[in-house]
TORVEX-290245 format. One line per 4 residues: their letters; for each residue z, y, x of N, C-alpha, C, O. Coordinates in steps of 0.02 Angstrom, whole numbers, plus 50000, padded with zeros to 5 digits. Layout:
<pts>
A) Z Y X Z Y X Z Y X Z Y X | ...
</pts>
This chain:
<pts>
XXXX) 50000 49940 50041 50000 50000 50000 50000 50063 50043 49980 50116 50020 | 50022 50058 50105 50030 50124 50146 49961 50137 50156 49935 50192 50148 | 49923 50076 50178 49861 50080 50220 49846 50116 50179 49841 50174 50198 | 49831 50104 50108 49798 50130 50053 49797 50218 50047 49753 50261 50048
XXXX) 49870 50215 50042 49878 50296 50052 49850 50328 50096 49825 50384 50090 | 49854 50286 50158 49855 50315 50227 49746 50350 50221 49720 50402 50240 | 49719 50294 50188 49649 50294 50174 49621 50366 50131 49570 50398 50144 | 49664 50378 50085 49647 50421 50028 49670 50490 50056 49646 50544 50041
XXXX) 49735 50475 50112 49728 50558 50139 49679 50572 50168 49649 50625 50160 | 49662 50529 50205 49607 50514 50250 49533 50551 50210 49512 50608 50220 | 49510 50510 50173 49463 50529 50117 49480 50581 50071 49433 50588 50032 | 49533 50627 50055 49541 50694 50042 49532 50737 50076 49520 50792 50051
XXXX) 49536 50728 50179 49530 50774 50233 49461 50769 50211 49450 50825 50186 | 49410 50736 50206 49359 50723 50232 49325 50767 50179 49295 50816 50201 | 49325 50754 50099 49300 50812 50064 49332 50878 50064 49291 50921 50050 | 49386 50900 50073 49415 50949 50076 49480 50960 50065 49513 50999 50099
XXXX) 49501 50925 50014 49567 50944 49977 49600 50911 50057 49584 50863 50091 | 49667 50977 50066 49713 50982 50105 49774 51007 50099 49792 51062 50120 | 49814 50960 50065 49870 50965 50007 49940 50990 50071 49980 51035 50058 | 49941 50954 50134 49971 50990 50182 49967 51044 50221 50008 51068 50260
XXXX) 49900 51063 50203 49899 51137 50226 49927 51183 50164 49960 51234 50173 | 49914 51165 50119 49950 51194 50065 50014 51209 50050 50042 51259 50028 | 50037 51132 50074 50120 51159 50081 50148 51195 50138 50202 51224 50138 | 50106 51191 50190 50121 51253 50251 50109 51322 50250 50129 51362 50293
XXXX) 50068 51337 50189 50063 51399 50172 50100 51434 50151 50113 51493 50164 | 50125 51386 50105 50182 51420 50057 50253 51421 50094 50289 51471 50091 | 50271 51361 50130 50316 51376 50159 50340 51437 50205 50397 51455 50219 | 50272 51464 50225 50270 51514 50308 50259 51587 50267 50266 51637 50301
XXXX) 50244 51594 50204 50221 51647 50161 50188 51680 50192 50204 51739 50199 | 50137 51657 50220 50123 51708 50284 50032 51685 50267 50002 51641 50299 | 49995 51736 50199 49940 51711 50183 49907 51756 50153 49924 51794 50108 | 49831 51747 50195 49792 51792 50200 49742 51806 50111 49754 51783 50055
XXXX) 49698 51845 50132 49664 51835 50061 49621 51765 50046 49619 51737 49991 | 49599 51751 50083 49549 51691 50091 49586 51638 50070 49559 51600 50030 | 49659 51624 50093 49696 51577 50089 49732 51580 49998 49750 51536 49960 | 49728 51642 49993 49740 51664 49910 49683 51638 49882 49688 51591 49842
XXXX) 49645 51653 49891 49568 51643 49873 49566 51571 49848 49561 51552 49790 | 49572 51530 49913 49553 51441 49924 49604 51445 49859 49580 51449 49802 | 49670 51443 49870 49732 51415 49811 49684 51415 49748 49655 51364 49730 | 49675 51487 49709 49652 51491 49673 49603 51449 49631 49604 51422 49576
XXXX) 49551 51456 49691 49498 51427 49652 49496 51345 49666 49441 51326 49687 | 49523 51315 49662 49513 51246 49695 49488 51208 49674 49511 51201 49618 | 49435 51158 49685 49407 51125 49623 49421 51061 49632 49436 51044 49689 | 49421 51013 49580 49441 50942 49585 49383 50917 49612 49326 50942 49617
XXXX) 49419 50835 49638 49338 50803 49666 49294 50792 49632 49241 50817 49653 | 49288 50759 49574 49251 50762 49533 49199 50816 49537 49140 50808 49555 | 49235 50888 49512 49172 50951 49504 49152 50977 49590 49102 51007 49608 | 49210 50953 49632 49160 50952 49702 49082 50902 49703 49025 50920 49714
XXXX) 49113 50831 49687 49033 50797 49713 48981 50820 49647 48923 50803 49660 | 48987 50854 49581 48949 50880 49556 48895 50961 49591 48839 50978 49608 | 48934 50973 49587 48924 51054 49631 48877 51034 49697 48823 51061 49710 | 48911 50975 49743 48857 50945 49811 48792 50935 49787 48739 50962 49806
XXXX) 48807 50874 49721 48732 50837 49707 48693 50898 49680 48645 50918 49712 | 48713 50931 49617 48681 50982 49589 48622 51044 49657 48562 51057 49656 | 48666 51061 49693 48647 51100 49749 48598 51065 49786 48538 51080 49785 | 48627 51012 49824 48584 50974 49862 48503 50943 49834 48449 50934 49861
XXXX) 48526 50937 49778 48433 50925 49727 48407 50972 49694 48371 50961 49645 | 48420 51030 49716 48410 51088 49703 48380 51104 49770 48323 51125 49764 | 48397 51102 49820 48383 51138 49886 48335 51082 49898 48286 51104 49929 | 48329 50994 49881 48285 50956 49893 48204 50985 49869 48156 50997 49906
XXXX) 48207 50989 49795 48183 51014 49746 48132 51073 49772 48071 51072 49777 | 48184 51128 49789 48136 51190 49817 48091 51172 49882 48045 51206 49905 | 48108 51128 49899 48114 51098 49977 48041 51065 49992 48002 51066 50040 | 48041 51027 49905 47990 50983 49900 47899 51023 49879 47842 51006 49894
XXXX) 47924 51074 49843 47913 51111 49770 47864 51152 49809 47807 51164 49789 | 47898 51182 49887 47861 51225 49911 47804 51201 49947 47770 51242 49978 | 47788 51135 49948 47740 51102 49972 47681 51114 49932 47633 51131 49968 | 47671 51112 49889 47610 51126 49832 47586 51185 49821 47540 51196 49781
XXXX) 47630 51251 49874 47593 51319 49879 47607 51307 49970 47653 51338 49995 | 47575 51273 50004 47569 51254 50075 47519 51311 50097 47515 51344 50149 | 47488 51312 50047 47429 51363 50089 47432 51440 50060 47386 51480 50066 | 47483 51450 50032 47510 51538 50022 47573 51537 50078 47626 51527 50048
XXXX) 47579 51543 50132 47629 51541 50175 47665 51591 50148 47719 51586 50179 | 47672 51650 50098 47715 51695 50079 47750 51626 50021 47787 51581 50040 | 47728 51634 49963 47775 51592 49939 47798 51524 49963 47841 51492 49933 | 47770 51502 50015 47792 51437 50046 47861 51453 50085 47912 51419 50085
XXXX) 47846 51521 50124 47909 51522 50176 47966 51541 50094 48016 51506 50088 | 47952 51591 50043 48024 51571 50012 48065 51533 49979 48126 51538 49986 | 48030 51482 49930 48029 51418 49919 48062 51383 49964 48110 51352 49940 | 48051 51373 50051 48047 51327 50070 48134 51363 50122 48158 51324 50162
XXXX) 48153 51404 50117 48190 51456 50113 48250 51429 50096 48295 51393 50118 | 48228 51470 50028 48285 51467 49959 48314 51374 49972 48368 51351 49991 | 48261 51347 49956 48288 51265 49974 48334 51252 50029 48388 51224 50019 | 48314 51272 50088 48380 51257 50142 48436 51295 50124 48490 51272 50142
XXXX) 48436 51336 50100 48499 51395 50088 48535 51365 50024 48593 51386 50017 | 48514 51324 49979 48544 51286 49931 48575 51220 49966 48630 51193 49961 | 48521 51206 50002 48557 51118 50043 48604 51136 50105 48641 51090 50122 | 48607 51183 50134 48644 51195 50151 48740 51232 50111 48801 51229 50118
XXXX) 48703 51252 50085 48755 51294 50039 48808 51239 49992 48866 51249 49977 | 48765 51181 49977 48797 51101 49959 48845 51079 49999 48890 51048 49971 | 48850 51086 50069 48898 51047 50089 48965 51098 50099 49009 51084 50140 | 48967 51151 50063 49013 51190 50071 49060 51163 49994 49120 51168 49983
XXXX) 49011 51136 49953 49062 51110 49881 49110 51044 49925 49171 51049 49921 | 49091 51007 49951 49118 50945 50006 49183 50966 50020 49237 50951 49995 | 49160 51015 50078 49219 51022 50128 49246 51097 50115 49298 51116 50142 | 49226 51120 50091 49256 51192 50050 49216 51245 50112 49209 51234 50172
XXXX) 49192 51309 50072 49170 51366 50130 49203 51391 50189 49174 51420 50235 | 49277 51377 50184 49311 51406 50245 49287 51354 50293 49249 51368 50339 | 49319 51270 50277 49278 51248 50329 49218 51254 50350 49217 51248 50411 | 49159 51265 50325 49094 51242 50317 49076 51311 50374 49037 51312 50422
XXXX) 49124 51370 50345 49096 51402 50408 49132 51424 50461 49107 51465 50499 | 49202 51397 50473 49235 51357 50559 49189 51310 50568 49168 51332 50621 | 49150 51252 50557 49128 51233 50592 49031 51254 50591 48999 51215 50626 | 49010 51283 50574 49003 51321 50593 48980 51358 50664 48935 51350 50705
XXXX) 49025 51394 50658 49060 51412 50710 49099 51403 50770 49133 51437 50808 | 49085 51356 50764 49116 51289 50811 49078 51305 50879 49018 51319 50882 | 49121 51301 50934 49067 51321 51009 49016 51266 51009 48969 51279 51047 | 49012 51209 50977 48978 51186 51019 48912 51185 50963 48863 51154 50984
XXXX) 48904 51211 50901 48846 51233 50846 48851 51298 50857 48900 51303 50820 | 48841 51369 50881 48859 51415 50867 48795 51454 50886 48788 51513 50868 | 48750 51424 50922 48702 51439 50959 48629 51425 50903 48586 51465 50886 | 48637 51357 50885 48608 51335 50843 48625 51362 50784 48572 51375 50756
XXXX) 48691 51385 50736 48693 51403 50678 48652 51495 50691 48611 51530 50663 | 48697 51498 50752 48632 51588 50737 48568 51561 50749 48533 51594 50710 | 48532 51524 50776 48452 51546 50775 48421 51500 50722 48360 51494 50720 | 48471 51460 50668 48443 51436 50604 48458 51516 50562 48414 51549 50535
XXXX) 48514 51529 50563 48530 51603 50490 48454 51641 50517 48408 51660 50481 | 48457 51647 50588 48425 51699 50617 48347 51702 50567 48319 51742 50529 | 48332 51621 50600 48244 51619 50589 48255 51615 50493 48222 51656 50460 | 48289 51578 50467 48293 51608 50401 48285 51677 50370 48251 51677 50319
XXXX) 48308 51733 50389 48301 51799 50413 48218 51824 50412 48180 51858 50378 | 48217 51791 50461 48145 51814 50503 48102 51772 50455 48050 51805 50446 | 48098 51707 50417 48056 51700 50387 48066 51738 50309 48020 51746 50269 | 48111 51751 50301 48106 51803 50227 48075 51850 50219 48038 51865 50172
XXXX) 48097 51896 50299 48072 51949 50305 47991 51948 50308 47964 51980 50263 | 47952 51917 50350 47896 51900 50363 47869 51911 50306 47835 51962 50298 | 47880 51857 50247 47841 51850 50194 47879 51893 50139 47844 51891 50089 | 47935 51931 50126 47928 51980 50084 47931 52054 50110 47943 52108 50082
XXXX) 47923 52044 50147 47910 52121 50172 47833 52130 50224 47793 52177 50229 | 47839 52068 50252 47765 52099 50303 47720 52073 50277 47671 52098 50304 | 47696 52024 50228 47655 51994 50183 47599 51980 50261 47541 52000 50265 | 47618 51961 50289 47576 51925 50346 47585 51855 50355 47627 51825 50388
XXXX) 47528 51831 50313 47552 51749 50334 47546 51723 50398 47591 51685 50415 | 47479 51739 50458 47517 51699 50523 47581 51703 50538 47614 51654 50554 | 47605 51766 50535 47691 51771 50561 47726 51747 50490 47787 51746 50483 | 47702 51736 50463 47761 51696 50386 47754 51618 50427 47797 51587 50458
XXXX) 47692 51603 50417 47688 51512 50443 47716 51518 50526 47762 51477 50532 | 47705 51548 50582 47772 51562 50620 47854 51541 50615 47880 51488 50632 | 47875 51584 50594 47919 51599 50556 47964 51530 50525 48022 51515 50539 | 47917 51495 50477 47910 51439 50452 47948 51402 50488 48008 51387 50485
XXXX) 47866 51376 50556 47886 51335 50596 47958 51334 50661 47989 51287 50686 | 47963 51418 50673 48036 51405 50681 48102 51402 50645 48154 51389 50674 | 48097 51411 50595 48147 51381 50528 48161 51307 50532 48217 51282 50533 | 48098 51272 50533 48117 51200 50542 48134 51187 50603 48181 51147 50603
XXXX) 48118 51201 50655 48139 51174 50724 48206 51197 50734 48241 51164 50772 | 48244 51280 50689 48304 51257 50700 48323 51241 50661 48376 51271 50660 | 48322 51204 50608 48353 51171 50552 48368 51108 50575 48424 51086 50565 | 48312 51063 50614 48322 51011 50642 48377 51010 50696 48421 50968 50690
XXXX) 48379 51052 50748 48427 51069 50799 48488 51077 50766 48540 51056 50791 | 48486 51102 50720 48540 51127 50687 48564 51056 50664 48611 51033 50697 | 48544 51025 50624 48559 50965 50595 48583 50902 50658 48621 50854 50651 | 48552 50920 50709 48557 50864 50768 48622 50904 50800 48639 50878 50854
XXXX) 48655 50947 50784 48737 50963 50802 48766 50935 50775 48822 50957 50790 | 48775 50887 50731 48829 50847 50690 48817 50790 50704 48847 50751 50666 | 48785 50765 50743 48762 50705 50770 48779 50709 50836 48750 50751 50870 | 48842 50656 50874 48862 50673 50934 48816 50632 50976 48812 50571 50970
XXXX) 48781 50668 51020 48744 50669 51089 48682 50646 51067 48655 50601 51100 | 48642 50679 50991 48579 50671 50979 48550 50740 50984 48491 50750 50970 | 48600 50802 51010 48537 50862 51053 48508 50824 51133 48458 50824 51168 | 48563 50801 51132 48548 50781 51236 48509 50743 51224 48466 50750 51268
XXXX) 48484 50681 51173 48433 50635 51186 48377 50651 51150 48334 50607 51150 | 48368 50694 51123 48328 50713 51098 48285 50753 51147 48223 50753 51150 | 48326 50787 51181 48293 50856 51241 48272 50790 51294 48215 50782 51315 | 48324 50749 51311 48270 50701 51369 48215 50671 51337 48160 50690 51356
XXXX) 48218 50636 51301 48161 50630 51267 48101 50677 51253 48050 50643 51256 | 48091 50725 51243 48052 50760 51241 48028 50800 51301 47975 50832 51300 | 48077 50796 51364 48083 50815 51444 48033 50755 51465 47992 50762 51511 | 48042 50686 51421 48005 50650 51454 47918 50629 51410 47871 50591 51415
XXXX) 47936 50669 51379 47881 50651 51342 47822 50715 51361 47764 50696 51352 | 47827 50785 51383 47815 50826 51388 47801 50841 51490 47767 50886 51515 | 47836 50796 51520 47839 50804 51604 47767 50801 51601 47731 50774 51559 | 47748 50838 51663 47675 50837 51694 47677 50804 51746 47623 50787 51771
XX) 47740 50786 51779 47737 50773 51844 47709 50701 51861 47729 50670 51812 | 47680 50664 51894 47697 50588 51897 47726 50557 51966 47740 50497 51969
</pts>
């Protein structure tokens, strides 16, 4: 029966709920707005993995959706946009936004999370403001390359094999 318990705290860290940080809050009274904030709004697991799936096939959706205007690179880059910014924005119902953006922020994604927000940025801008599709499909293509990078930070030591791999796939030397 402990194991059991021991499992379900386990699997409450992991989506979010953090019932001992809670009681350290209150104990230390010593709490910010954010931390007012989290109390407040807290949602059960249930309307967490709703809120993930909902989001996440939503951001699939746009993801997919923007494929069928492939060749208007203005509405492709926002479509294709809006979709990561929903699938991403999903795993914040999971693990709640404070975490989602400590890690984040984390030294060892931090490099990668700015030049994914970044090229997100740069592909919005592109296509609603400079209505230039080479630099929209640009744009694009660095959106995905850091989305991928980005995604290969949560995967431990699949940036390093990925970069040799491609060090070796790319060498001129023989």
């Amino acid at each position: 029966m402990e194991k059991m318990n021991k499992a379900m705290e386990k699997m409450k860290m992991l989506v979010g709920i953090e019932v001992e940080q809670e009681e350290e809050l209150q104990s230390s009274n010593m709490s910010s707005f954010i931390d007012d904030f989290n109390r407040e709004c807290t949602l059960s697991t249930q309307q967490r993995l709703y809120g993930f799936a909902t989001c996440l096939v939503s951001g699939l959706a746009c993801t997919l959706l923007s494929m069928l205007v492939f060749f208007n690179p203005i509405k492709f880059g926002i479509t294709f946009t809006f979709g990561n910014l929903l699938a991403l924005g999903s795993t914040a119902f999971l693990i709640g936004p404070k975490r989602q953006v400590t890690m984040m922020l984390d030294p060892v994604r931090i490099y990668a999370t700015a030049i994914y927000i970044a090229s997100m940025i740069i592909a919005l801008f592109c296509a609603l403001y400079v209505h230039n599709k080479l630099l929209t499909l640009l744009a694009i293509i660095l959106e995905f390359g850091a989305l991928v990078w980005y995604a290969l930070s949560y995967i431990p030591f699949a940036r390093s094999m990925v970069s040799k791999v491609m060090v070796a796939c790319f060498d001129t030397e023989f």
